[in-house]
C-alpha positions in Angstrom: 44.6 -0.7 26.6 41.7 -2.6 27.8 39.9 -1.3 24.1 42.6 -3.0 22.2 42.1 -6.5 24.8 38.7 -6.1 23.7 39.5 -6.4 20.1 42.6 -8.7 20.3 39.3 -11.3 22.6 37.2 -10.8 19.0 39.7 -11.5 16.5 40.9 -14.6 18.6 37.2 -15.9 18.7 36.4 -15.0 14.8 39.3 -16.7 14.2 39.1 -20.2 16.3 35.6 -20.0 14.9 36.3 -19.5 11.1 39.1 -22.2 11.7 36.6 -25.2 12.8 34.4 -23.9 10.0 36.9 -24.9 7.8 37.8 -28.0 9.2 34.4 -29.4 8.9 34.0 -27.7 5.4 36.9 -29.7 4.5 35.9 -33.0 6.6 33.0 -32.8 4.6 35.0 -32.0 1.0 37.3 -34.9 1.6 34.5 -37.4 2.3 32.9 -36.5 -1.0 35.7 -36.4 -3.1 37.9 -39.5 -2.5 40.6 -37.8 -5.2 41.4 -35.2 -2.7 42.0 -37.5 -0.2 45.8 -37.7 -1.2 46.5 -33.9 -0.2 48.7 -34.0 3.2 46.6 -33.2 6.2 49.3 -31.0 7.5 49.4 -28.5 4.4 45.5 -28.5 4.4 45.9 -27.4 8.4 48.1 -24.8 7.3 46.1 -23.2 4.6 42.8 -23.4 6.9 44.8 -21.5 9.6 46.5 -19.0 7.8 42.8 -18.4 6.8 41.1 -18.0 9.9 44.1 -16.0 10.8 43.1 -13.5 8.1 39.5 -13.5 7.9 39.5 -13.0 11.8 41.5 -10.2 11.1 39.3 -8.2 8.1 36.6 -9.2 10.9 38.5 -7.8 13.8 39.3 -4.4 11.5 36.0 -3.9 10.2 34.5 -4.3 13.9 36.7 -1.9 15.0 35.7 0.3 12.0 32.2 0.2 12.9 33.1 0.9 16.3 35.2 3.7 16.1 32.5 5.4 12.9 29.3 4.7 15.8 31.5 6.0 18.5 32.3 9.3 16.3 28.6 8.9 15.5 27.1 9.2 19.3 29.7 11.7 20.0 28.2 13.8 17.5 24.3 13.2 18.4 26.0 14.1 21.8 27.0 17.4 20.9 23.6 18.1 19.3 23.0 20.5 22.2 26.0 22.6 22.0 26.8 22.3 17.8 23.0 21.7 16.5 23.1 19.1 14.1 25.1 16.3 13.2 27.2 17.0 10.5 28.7 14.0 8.7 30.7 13.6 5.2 27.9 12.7 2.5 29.8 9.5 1.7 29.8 8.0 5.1 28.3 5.2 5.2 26.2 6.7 8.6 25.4 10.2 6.5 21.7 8.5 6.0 21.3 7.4 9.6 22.6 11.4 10.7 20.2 13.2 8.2 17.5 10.8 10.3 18.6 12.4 13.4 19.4 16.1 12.3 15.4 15.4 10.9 13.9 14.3 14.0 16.2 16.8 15.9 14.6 19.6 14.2 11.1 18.7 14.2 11.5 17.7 18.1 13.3 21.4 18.6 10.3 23.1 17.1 8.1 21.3 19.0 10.0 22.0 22.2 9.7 26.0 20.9 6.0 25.4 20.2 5.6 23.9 23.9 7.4 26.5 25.5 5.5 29.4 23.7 2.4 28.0 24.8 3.4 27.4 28.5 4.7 31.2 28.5 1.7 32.4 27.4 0.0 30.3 30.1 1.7 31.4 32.4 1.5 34.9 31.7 -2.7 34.6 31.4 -2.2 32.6 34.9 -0.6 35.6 36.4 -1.6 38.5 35.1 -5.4 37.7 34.5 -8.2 40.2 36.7 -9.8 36.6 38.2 -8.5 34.7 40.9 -8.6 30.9 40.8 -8.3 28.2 43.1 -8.2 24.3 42.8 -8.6 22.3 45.7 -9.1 18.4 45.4 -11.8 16.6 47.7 -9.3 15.9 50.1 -8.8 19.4 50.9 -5.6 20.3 50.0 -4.8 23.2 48.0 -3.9 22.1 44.0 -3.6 25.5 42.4 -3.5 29.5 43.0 -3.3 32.3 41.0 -1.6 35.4 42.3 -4.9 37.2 42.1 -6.5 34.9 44.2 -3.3 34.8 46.6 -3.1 38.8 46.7 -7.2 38.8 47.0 -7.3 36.4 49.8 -4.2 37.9 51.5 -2.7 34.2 51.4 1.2 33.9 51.6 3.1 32.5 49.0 3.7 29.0 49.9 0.3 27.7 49.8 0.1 24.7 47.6 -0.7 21.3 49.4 -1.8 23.1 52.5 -5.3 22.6 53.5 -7.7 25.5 52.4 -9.5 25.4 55.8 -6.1 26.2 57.5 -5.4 29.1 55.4 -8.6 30.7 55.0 -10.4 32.9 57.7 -14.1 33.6 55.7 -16.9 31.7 57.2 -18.5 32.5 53.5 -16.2 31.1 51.3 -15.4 28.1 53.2 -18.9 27.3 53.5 -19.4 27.5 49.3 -16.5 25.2 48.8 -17.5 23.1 51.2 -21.2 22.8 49.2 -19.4 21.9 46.0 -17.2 19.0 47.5 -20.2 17.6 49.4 -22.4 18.2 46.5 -20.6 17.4 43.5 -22.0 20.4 41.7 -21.4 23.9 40.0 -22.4 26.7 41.8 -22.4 30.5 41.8 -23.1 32.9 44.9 -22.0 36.4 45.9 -20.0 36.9 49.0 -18.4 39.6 51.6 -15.2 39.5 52.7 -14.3 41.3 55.8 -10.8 42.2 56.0 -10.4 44.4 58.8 -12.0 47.8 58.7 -12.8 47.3 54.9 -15.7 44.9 53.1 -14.8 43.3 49.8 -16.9 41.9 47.4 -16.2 38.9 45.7 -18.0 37.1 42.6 -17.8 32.7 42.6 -18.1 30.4 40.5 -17.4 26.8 41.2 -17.0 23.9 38.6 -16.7 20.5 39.9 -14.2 18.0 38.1 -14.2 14.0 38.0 -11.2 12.5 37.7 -10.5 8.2 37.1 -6.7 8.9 38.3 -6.9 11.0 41.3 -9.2 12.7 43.1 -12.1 14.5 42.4 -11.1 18.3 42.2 -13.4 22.0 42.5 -11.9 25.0 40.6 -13.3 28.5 42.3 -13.2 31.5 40.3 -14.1 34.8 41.0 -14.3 38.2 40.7 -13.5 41.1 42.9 -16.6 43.1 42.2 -15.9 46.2 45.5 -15.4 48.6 43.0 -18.3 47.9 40.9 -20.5 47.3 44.1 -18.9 50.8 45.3 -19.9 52.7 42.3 -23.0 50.9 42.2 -23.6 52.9 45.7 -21.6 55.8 45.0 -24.2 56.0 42.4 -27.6 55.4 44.2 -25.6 58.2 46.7 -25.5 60.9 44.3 -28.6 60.4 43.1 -30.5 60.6 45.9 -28.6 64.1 47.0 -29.3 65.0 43.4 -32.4 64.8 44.3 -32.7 66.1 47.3 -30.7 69.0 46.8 -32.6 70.0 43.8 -35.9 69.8 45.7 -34.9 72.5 48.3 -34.4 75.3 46.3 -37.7 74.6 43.7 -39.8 74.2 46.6 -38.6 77.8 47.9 -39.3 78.6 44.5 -42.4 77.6 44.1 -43.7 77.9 47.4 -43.2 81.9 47.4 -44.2 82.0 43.7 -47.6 81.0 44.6 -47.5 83.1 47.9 -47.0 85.9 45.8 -50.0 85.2 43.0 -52.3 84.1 45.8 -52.0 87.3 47.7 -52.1 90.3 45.5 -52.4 92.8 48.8 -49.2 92.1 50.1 -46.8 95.3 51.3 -44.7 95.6 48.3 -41.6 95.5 51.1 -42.8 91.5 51.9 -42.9 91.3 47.8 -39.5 92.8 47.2 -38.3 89.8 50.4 -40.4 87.0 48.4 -38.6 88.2 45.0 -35.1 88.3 46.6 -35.5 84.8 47.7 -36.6 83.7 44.6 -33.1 85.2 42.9 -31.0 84.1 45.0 -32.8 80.0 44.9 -32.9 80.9 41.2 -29.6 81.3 40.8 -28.4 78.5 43.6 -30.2 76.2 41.5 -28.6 77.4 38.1 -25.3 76.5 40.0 -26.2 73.1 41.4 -27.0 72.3 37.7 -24.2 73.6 36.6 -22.0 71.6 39.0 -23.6 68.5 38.5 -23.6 68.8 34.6 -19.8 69.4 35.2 -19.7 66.4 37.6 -21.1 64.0 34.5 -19.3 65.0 32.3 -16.0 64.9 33.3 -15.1 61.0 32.5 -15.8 61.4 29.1 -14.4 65.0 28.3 -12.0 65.0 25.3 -9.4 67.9 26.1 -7.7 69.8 23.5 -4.1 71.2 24.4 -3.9 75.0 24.7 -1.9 77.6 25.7 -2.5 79.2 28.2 -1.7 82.4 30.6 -1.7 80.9 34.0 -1.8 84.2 35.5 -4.9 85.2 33.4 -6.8 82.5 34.6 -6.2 83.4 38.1 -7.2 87.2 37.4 -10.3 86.4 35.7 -11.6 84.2 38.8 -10.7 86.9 41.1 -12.7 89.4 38.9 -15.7 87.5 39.4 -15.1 87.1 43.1 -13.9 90.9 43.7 -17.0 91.6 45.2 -16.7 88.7 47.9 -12.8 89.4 48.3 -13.8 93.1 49.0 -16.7 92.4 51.9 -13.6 90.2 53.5 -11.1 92.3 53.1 -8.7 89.7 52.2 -5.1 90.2 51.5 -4.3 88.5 48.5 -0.8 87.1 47.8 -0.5 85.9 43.9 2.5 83.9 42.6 1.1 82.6 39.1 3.2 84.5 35.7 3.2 81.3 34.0 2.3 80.0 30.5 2.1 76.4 29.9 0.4 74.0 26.8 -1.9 72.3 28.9 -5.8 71.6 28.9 -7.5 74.4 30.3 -11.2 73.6 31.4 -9.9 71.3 33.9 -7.0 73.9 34.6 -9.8 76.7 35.1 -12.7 74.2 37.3 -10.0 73.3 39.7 -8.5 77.0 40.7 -12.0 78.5 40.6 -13.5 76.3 43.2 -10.1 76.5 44.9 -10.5 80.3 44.9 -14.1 80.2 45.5 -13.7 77.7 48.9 -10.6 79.7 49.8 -12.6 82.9 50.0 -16.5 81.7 51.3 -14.4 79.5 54.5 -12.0 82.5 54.7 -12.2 84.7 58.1 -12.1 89.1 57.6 -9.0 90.4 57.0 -7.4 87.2 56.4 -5.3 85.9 53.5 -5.7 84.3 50.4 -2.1 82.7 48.9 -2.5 81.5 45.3 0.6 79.9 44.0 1.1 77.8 40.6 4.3 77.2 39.1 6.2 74.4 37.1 8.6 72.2 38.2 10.1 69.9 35.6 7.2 68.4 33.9 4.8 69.3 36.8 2.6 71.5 37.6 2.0 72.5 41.3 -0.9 74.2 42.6 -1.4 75.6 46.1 -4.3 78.0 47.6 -3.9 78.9 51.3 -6.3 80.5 53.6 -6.8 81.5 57.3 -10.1 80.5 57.6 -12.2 78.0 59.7 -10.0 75.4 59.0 -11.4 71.1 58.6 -11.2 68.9 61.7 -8.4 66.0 61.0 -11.6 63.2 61.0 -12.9 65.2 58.1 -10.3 65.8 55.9 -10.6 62.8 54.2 -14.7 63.0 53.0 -14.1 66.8 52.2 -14.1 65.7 48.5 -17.4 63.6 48.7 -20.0 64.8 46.5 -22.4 67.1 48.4 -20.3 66.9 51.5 -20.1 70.2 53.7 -17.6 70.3 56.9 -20.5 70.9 59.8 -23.3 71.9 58.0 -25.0 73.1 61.4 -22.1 76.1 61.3 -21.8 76.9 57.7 -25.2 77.3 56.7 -25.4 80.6 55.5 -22.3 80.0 53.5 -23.5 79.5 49.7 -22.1 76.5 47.9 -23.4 73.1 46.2 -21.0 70.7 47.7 -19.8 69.9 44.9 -16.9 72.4 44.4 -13.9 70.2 45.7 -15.5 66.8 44.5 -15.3 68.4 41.1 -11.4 69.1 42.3 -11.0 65.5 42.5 -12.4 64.3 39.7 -10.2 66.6 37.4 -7.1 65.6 39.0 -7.5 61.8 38.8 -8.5 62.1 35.3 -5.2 64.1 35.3 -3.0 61.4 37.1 -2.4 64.3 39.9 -2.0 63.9 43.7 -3.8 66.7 46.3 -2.7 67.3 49.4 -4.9 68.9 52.4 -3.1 70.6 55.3 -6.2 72.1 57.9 -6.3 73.4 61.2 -9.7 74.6 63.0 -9.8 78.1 63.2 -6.1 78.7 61.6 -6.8 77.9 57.9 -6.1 75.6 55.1 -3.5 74.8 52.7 -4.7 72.8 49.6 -1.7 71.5 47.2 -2.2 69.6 43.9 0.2 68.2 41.8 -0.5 67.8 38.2 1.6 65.8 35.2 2.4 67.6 31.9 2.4 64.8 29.5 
């Protein structure tokens, strides 16, 4: 009702004004012309009247026209969302004005598509990317963080707006933000993070932004370099037992070699001692090559699926440890009739230094339990003995190259130290677990688990 007071108020208004329009039209007619001047006033009231009458009225429908084809119009642009685009009779008189719309409509939809692709792919560099950053503004307060910083820094989630000194516990890294705020400068330094028992290594770099709108701001990012740092020492580690472990036996060698030139009247029964020393560092030193040439090349070894008879494998190591496995006396338990497609250097290095550990540790008369067998698409490996068994606070370095549970005690037991550190490296080139279960002086149960792709 009130729309139709709203129309009947426009109509009255067109009309009273139309109505003095044509009074003073006429005012002004009648003073030009006297010959019109006889017409009755009244009839020339009437006709002006029924005039304004009827051109309010085509003014009053045509308003209302307009009104109802804009209001049909903004209901459509309303629906945009929900329909798409507007979509109007080609001979309305708004078809122009809604092709305009459905125009810009389109080109502001791809841009909103273009926008949101971008900000996705933000977002996923933001949070998946291996370098944590941090913006902080001059004032302190925390701007930005990526996850990797937030995980790195072992910061909770809600951090933004908080002040970084709050949060952070590393003298180091406090003190290098702190130089670029007070500085105004880029730098770069290498820093330590302790974190409990455990060091980490991070890489920074800081760039310093000015801003005319807000404050100044620093942007930290860095890398977490332990692993690199790690196998930087692991590195230097192996090395250096390389080398010393190579220079033992070659200067037994050589040092009874040229005993034996140098005296040429020595009791052939000291010779025959001299020579037997020289096999047997001969032949440790042809296995310590061997090991560490196996070592090396394990990361980049490309391995060809076979078949291959599990429990042929097994029987071949134990040929060429009868001899050992006799002097024991070991009673040997074998669970291994299995043939699987798999890759079978790895397969044969990791049961043969199993074997080989099981027996050289391994007490007289004791036992040796080899078991592999499939399980789904696993393979699981377990070799038992009842030997000397590791200490619990050594069970975790036992695969550390050139490591030897007490050394002191096991002397006379040949071996590189490298046997089970070749273990290791096979099975996490392999995606495998291993799992040690030791006593001292009862035994010890190695288990590994192994994917079949």
């Amino acid at each position: 009702m009130q729309k139709w007071w709203k129309y009947i108020r426009q109509w009255f208004w067109r009309m009273l004004i139309v109505f003095f329009i044509l009074q003073f039209c006429t005012f002004i007619i009648l003073k030009l012309n006297a010959d019109i001047k006889a017409w009755p006033l009244s009839m020339g009231i009437e006709v002006e009247l029924i005039l304004a009458i009827i051109l309010g009225l085509i003014s009053a429908i045509m308003q209302y026209r307009q009104d109802q084809a804009l209001s049909e119009f903004n209901n459509r642009v309303g629906q945009i969302g929900e329909r798409g685009n507007i979509i109007l009779d080609p001979r309305h008189r708004l078809a122009p004005l809604a092709q305009t719309v459905n125009r810009l409509q389109q080109e502001k939809q791809v841009q909103i598509q273009k926008s949101l692709h971008n900000e996705n792919i933000l977002n996923t560099v933001w949070n998946d990317m291996p370098v944590g950053i941090i913006e902080i503004t001059t004032n302190r307060q925390i701007l930005r963080i990526n996850p990797t910083a937030r995980q790195a820094l072992q910061l909770p989630d809600e951090v933004i707006g908080h002040h970084y000194d709050d949060l952070l516990n590393y003298h180091d890294l406090i003190a290098f933000i702190e130089r670029g705020i007070l500085k105004k400068g880029n730098h770069h330094k290498m820093i330590t993070l302790e974190q409990g028992s455990k060091a980490k290594f991070l890489d920074l770099t800081m760039e310093y932004y000015r801003s005319d709108m807000q404050s100044d701001t620093v942007v930290i990012a860095f890398y977490d370099v332990t692993d690199l740092i790690e196998a930087q020492f692991q590195q230097t580690k192996f090395l250096a037992n390389v080398s010393h472990e190579l220079k033992t036996p070659l200067t037994s060698i050589i040092g009874f070699t040229d005993t034996l030139l140098d005296d040429q009247t020595m009791p052939e029964e000291v010779k025959r001692e001299f020579l037997d020393i020289i096999a047997h560092e001969s032949k440790r030193l042809l296995d310590l090559t061997n090991d560490i040439l196996s070592v090396i090349k394990i990361e980049d070894k490309v391995l060809p699926l076979v078949k291959i008879d599990v429990d042929q494998v097994v029987q071949t190591i134990l040929k060429a440890q009868s001899q050992a496995i006799e002097t024991k006396n070991l009673r040997l338990e074998l669970m291994a009739n299995l043939q699987i497609e798999y890759y079978l250097e790895p397969l044969q290095q990791i049961l043969s230094n199993l074997i080989s550990n099981a027996i050289k540790y391994n007490k007289k008369n004791g036992l040796l339990r080899i078991r592999v067998e499939r399980i789904g698409q696993r393979i699981k490996i377990s070799v038992k003995d009842t030997g000397l068994g590791i200490a619990s606070n050594a069970q975790n370095q036992i695969f550390d190259r050139f490591y030897r549970v007490n050394k002191a005690r096991n002397q006379q037991i040949p071996g590189t130290g490298l046997g089970l550190s070749i273990v290791h490296e096979w099975v996490d080139k392999l995606h495998g677990t291993i799992n040690v279960k030791s006593q001292v002086s009862v035994g010890t149960t190695i288990k590994i688990d192994l994917p079949i792709k």
